[in-house]
MIMARVEX-317043 format. One record per residue: x, y, z of N, C-alpha, C in turn; residue in three letters. Coordinates in steps of 0.02 Angstrom, whole numbers, plus 50000, padded with zeros to 5 digits. Atoms other than C-alpha are relative to their C-alpha. Layout:
BEGIN
XYZXYZXYZALA
...
// end
This chain:
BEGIN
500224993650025491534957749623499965004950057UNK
500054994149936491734973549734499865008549964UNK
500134994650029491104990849702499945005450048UNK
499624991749960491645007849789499414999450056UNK
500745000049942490435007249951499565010349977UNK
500314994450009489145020049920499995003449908UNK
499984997350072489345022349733499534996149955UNK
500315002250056488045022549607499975002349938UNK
499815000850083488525020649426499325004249981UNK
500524996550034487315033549329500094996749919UNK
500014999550077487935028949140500124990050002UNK
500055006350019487795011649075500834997750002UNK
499375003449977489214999149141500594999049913UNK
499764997550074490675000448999500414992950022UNK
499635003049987491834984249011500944998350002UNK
499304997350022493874986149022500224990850015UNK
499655006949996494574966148993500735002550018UNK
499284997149977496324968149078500214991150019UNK
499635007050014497714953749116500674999849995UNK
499195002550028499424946449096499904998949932UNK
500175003450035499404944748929500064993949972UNK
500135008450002499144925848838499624998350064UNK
500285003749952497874923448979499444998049985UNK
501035000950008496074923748870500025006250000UNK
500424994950020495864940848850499575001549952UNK
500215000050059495634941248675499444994949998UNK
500605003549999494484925848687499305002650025UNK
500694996849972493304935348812499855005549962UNK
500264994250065493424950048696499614998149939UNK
500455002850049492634940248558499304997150012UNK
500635004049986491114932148662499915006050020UNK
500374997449972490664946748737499875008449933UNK
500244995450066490854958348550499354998649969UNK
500485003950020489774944948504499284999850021UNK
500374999549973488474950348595499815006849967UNK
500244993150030487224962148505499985006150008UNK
500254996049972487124975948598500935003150023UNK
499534997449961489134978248638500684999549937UNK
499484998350026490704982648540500545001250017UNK
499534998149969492354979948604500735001049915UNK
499474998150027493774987648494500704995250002UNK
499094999349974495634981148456500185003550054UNK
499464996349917496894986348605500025005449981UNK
499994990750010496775005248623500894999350017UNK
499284997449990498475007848718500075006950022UNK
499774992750016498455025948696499595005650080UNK
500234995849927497385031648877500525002950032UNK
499584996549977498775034448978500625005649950UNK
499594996750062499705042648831499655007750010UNK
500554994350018498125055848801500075004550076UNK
500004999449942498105056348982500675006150030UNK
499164992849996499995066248998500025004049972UNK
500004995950043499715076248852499335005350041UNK
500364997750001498175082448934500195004750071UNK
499554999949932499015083949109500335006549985UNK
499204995950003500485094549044499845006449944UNK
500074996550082499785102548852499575005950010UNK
500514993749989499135121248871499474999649937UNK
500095004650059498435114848700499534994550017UNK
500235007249981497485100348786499784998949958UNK
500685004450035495885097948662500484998349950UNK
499865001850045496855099348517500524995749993UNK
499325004650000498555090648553499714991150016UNK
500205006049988497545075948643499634997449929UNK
500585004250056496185073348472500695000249927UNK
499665001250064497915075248359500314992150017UNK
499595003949964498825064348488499614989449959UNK
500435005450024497315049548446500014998349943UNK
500055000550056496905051848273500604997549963UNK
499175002050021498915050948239500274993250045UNK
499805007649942499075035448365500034992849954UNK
500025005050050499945020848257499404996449990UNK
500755005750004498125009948300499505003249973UNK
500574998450017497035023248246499754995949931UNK
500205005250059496875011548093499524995950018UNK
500215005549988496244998148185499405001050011UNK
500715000349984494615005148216499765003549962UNK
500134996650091494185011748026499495006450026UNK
500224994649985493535027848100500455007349964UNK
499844995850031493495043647999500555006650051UNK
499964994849970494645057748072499755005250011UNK
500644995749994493705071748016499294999450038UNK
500485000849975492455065448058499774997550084UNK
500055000149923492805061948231500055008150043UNK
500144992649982493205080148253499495001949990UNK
500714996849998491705087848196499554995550065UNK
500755005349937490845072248336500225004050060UNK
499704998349935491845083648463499685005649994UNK
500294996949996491095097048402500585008050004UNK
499294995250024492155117548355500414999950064UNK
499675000549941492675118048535500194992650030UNK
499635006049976493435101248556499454994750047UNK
500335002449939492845094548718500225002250047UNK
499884996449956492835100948886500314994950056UNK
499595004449947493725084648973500204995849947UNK
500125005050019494675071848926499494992349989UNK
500585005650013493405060048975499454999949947UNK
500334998950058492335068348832500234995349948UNK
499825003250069493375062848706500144994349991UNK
500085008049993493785045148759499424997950002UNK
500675003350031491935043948757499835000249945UNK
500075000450082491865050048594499994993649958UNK
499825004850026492885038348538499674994649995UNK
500425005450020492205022148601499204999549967UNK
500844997750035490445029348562500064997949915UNK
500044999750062490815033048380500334994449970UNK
499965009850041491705012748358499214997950015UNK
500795006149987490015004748441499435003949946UNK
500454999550052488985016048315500274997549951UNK
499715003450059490225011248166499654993850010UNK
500085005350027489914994748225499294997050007UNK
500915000150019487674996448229500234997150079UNK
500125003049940488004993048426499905007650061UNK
500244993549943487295004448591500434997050052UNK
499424998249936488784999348708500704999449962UNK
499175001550011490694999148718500344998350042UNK
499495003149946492154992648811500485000749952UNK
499254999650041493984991548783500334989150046UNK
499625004849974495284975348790500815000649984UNK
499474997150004496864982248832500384994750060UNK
499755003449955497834969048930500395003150066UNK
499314995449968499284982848996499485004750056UNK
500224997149950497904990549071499854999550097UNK
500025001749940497874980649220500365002450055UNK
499814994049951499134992749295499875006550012UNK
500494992450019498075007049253499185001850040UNK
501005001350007496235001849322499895008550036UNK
500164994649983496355017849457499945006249950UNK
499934992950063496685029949318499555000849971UNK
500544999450060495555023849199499305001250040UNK
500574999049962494255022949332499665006050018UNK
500054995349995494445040849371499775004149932UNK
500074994050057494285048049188499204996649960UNK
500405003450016492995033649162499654998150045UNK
500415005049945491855027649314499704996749985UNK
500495006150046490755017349202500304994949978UNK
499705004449992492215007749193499904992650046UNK
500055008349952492014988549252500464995549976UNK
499255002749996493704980749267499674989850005UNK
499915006649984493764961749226500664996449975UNK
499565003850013495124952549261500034994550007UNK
500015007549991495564936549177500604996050004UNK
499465002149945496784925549266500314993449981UNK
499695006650022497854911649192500544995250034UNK
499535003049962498884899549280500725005149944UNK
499454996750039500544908549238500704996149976UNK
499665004150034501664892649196499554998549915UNK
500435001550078500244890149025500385007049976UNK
500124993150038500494909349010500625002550003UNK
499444999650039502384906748990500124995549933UNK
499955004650059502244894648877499655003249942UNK
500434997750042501064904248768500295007949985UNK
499694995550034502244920248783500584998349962UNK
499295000050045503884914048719499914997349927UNK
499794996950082503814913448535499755006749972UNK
500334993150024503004930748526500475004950000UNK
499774994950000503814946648482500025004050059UNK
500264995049981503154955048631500024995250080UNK
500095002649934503384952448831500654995950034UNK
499325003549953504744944048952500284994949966UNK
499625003150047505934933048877500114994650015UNK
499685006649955506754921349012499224998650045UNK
500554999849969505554911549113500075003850071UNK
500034997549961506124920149268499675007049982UNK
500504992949986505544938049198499374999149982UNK
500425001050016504094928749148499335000650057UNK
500265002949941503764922549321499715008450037UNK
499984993249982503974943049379499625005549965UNK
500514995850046502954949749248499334995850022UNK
500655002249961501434937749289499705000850066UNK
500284996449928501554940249471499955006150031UNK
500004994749998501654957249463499275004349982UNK
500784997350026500064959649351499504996250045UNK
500505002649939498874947549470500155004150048UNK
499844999349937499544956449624499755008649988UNK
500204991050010499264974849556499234999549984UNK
500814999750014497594969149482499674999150059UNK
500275002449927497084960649638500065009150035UNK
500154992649953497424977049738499645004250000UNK
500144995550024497104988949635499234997249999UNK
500815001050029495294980449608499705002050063UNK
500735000549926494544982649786499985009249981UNK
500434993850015493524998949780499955000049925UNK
500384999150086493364997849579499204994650015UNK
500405004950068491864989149482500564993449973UNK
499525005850025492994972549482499724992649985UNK
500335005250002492664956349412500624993249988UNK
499425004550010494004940849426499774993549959UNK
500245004850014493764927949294500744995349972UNK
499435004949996494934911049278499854999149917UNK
500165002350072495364907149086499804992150020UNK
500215007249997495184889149145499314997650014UNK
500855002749996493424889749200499755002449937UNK
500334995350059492864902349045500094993849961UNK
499945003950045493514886448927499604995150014UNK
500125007149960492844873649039499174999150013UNK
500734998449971491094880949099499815005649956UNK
500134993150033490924892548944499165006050025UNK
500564997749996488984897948964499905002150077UNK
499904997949912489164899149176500425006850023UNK
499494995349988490444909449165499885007549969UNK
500154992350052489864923949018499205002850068UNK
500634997849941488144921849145500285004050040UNK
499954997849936489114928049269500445006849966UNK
499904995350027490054941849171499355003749987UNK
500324996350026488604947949101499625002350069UNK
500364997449928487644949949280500445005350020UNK
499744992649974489074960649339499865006349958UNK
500134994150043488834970549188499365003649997UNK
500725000250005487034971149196499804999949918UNK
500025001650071486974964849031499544991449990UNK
500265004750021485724952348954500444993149985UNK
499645006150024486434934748925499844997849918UNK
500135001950076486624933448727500084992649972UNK
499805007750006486714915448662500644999949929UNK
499254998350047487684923448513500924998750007UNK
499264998249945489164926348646500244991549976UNK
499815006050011489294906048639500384996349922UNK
499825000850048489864905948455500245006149973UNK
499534995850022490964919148446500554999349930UNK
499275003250080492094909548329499935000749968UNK
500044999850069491244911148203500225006749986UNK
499664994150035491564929048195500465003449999UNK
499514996049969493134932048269500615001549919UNK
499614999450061494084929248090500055006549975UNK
500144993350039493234945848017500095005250050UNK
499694996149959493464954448200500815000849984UNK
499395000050019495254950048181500265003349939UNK
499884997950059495334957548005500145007349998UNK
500274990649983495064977348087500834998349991UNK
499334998049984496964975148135500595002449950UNK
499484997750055498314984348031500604997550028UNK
499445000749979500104983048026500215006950048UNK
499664994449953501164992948145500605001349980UNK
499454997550057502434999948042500395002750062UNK
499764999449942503145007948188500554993550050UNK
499705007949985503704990848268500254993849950UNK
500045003550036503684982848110499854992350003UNK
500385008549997502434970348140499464999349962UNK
500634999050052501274965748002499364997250038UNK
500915001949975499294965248012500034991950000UNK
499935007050001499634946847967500274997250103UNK
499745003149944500754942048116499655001650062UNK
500574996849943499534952648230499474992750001UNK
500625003449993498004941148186500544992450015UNK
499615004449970499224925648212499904995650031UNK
499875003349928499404923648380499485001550048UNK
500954998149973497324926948419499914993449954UNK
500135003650060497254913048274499504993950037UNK
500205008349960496504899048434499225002249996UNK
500804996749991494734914248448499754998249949UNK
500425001950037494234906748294499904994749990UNK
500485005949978493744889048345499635002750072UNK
500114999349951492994885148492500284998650072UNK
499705001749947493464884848664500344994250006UNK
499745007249971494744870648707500224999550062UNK
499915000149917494854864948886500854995549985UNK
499165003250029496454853648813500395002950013UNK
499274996650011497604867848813500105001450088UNK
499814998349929497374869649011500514997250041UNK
499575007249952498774862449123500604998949935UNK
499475000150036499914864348952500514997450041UNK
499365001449997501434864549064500204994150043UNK
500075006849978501084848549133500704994749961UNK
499845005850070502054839448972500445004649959UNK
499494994650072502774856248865500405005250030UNK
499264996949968503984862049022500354996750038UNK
499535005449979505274854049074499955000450095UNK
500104999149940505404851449256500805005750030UNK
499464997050001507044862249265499415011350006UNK
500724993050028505714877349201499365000850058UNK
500635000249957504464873049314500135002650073UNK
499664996649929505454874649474500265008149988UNK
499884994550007506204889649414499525008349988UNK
500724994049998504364900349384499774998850072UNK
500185001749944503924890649542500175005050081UNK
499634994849949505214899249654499985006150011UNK
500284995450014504734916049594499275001550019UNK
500684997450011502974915449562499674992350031UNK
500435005349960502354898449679499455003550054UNK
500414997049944501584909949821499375001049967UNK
500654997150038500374917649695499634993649966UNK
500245006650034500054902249596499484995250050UNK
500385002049963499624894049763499405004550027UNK
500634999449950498424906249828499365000749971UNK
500574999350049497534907649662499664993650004UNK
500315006450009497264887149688500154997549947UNK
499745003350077498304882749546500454993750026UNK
499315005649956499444865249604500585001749993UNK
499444999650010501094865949628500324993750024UNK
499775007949984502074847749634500635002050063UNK
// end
């Protein structure tokens, strides 16, 4: 955990889950929704989006709150439009950062909760940005051996294809997160301990956050089914709300330490050398084995 020398956070710590994705994001997003007091949303996406429009649009308030409201996901977080305008109030807002607070504000009241966070995986090449329009931002990144977290991308619609761009997409996101984290609010958590040491590990999330330890958090599963249910289709991509909830389908048991070390047995050794050669440096310095 490292935090800007000399900087003290005035507004209550906000949490941004970031990642390769298939690493546990979504899992930590469910133990820590699960927690009374906090509300993390479906994947926004749309920051750096709002972010250019606001940059470039003589238009800012209004182009950025059409830009949102019209954003294929605005579904996903059953928030009124109107009624998010009038929360901005006749004159819009006077920063973007207004209105991205809006936003998460007016999900954590939808959902009877006094915090928010986001779990946007892609963000992990973003943290400076978001940090800047957000400082209440607290970046945690969670970190998967990246031979499991090819195995867990290829049948998906979405992400590198061959295992070599697999290998280049994983070491790319650890290596930018890693950087990019020194001077943020950063927090590095391993999916393999989170499965393994569940209750040690949220302890230690929640301390960075300065957040109470909920015992709720520990039985997330039970509610991740009806979390999962916010998600619409994306007509756009043409991916149904179905196939969305899917491939999150593991957040509604409980943790399995089983699935760790997957590519032990479910990659061939042909596969293994070949992410190895690429992406072994990083693998080794995270303390992951390499044969």
């Amino acid at each position: 955990m490292r935090a800007a020398p000399g900087e003290h956070p005035t507004r209550t710590s906000a949490p941004f889950i970031v990642g390769a994705g298939r690493s546990g994001t979504t899992l930590l997003r469910m133990m820590l929704d699960a927690h009374p007091e906090v509300a993390i949303p479906p994947e926004t996406h749309f920051i750096l989006q709002l972010k250019q429009i606001w940059d470039e649009s003589p238009q800012r308030r209004d182009e950025v709150t059409n830009a949102l409201i019209g954003h294929q996901r605005w579904a996903d977080f059953d928030l009124d439009g109107k009624e998010f305008r009038a929360r901005l109030g006749p004159a819009g807002a006077s920063s973007l950062t207004d209105i991205l607070r809006a936003f998460y504000s007016a999900y954590a009241e939808h959902r009877g909760k006094s915090r928010w966070g986001d779990k946007t995986p892609r963000y992990v090449l973003a943290m400076p940005t978001i940090a800047e329009l957000l400082p209440e931002a607290h970046f945690i990144h969670v970190i998967r051996d990246g031979r499991d977290v090819a195995l867990s991308v290829r049948p998906l619609w979405f992400g590198p294809v061959t295992i070599e761009d697999t290998a280049i997409w994983w070491k790319e996101r650890i290596e930018v997160g890693q950087q990019d984290g020194a001077g943020l609010q950063y927090l590095e958590v391993k999916y393999e301990s989170l499965v393994e040491n569940v209750r040690p590990e949220l302890e230690r999330v929640c301390r960075f956050l300065g957040l109470e330890f909920a015992e709720e958090m520990l039985n997330s599963h039970t509610g991740a089914g009806a979390r999962l249910s916010e998600e619409k289709d994306l007509l756009k991509q043409g991916i149904t709300a179905q196939r969305r909830r899917e491939i999150h389908a593991r957040v509604r048991v409980r943790p399995d330490s089983g699935r760790v070390g997957r590519w032990r047995t479910e990659m061939t050794p042909n596969e293994r050398q070949r992410f190895e050669e690429l992406a072994g440096d990083t693998l080794e310095r995270l303390g992951y084995p390499i044969d």
